[in-house]
N, C-alpha and C positions, 0 to 999 in steps of 0.2 A: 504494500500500500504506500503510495507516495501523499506524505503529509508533509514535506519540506519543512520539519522542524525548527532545524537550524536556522532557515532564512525567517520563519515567525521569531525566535529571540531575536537576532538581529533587529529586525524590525520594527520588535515592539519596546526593545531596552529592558534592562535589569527588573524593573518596578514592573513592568507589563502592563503601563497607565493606558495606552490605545487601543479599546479592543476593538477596530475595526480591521484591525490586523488580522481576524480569527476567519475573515473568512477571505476569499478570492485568493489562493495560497499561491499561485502559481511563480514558478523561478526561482529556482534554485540560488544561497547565496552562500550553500557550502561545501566546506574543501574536505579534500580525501582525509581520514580517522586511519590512521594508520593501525591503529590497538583497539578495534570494538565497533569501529565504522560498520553499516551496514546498506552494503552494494546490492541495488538489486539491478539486472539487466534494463536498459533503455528509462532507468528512473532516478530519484535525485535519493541523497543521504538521507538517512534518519542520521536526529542526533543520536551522542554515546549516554551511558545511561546516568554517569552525573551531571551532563547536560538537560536532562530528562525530569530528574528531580527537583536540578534549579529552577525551571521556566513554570514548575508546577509552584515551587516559592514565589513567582510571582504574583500570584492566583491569589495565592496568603496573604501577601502586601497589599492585592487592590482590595481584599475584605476587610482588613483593617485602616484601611483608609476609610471604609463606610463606617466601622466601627466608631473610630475618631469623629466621625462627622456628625454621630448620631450623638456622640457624649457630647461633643462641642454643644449642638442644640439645644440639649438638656439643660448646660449650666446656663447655657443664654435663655434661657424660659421658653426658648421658640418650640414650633410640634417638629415631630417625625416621624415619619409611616413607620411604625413598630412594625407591620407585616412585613417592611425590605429588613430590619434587622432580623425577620426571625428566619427570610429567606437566603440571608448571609448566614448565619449560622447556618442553614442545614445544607449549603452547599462543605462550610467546613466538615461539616458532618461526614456526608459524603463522600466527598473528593479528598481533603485532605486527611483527617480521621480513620475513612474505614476502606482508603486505599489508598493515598501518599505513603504515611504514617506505616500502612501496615507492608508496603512494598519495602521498604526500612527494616521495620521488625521484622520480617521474615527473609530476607534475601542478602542484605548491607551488615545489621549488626553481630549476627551471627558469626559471618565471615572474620570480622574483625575480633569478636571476641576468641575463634578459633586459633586464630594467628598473631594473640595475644598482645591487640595492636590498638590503641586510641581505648583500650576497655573502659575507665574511668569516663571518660567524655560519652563512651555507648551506656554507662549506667545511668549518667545522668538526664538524659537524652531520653532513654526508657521512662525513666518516672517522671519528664515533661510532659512524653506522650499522655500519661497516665491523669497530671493536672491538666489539661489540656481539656481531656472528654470530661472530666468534671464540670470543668467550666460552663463549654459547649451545654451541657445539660441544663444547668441556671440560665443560661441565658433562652435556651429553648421553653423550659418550664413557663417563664415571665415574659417573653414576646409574645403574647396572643391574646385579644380582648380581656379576656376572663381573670387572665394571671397578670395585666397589669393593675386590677382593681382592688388587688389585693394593699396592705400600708407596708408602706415600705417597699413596694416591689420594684421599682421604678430603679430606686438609688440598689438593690440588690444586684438588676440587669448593668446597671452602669459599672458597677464595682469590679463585675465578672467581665466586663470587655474593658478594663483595664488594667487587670491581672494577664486578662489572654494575650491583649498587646505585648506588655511589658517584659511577658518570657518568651513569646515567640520571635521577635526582633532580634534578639540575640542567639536562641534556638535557632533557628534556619540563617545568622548569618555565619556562626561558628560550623555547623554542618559544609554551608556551602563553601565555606575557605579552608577546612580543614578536614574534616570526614569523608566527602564527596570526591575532592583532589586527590585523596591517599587510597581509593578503592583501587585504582590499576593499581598501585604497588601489591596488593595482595591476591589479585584476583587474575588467573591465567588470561590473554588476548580470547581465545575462542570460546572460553567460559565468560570473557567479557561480553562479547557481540552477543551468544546466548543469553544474555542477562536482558540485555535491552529487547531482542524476541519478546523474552519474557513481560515484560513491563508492556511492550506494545500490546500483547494479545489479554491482558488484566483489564488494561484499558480500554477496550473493547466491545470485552466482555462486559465488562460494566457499567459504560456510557455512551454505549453505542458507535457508530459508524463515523459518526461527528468527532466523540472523546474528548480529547483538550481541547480543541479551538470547540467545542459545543460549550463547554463552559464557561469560555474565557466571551464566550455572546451572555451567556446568563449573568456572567457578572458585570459587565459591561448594562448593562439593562437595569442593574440596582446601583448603581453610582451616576445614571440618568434621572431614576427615581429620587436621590439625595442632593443631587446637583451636583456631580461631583465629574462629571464623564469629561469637561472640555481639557484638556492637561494644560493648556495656555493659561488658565485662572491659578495656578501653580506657579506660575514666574514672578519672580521678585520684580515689582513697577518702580523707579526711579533710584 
């Protein structure tokens, strides 16, 4: 399947603020993977597979930007469609939770902990994960009519998206400079490219035919609903 991965990062930057990026993928803008590239006949690269997990952190960043946007509201006394936060949260759910998260747990930290490598940073990482779906839950519990009526529930939901912030920024940016980059040293070339197989056909499975750029339109579509989708209102003015 030609998904031109690599030319979407490109094109979308680190943060993955534009997601008009996610669709019309055509043209290639990348180069031969010497260690885990995967060639297919007459078609362009996928990326390698800690390419794979990065461009999924940036899915995380633009949900935490809704997050931020919705607490900012709060303190400003202004409204916010609680149904985009609670449809941020269960994309985390989703996507990041019960398949980023778990393509990690199952395939990444193991190898590491096997080869007696970054273990410390893989334990700590494990019970992130763990605070994490905690979180996810309060904040799901309390985004929908009924559970914001409750007292207190408001400043509950706000509390929990900025705990989720505040360890995840650091969680996925310590992963991507440091975990992510040391996976070839431990992991053979051909069991690398099999890894990404692997990753591609999870994702698949899971979100259909679309997969990441199908998400990367859903959340594009709630940072519309927040006001948040133009990336130019993001530049410093004078």
């Amino acid at each position: 399947m030609n998904r031109d991965r690599r030319g979407f990062l490109v094109r979308t930057g680190g943060m993955g603020l534009v997601a008009a990026g996610a669709v019309g993928l055509g043209g290639s803008l990348a180069t031969a993977d010497q260690a885990g590239g995967k060639k297919k006949a007459g078609a362009d690269e996928d990326v390698a597979p800690p390419e794979d997990l990065m461009r999924e952190h940036g899915v995380l960043n633009r949900i935490l930007l809704i997050y931020e946007e919705a607490i900012r509201r709060a303190e400003a006394k202004q409204p916010f469609p609680t149904e985009t936060v609670a449809s941020a949260a269960g994309i985390i759910r989703r996507f990041i939770e019960q398949y980023h998260e778990k393509l990690e747990e199952d395939h990444l930290f193991p190898r590491f902990e096997k080869a007696h490598k970054l273990v410390d940073l893989v334990a700590t990482l494990r019970r992130q994960h763990q605070a994490g779906r905690k979180l996810t839950d309060r904040i799901v519990e309390v985004a929908t009519p009924a559970g914001m009526q409750a007292a207190g529930s408001q400043q509950k939901m706000l509390d929990a998206m900025r705990s989720f912030i505040r360890m995840y920024r650091p969680h996925e940016a310590r992963e991507d400079t440091i975990l992510f980059p040391a996976l070839r040293s431990i992991v053979p070339a051909k069991e690398f490219a099999e890894l990404g197989e692997q990753f591609e056909a999870k994702e698949h499975e899971l979100f259909g035919k679309e997969g990441f750029e199908g998400i990367v339109v859903q959340v594009g579509k709630l940072e519309q609903a927040v006001g948040i989708y133009d990336l130019d209102q993001f530049t410093p003015r004078g």
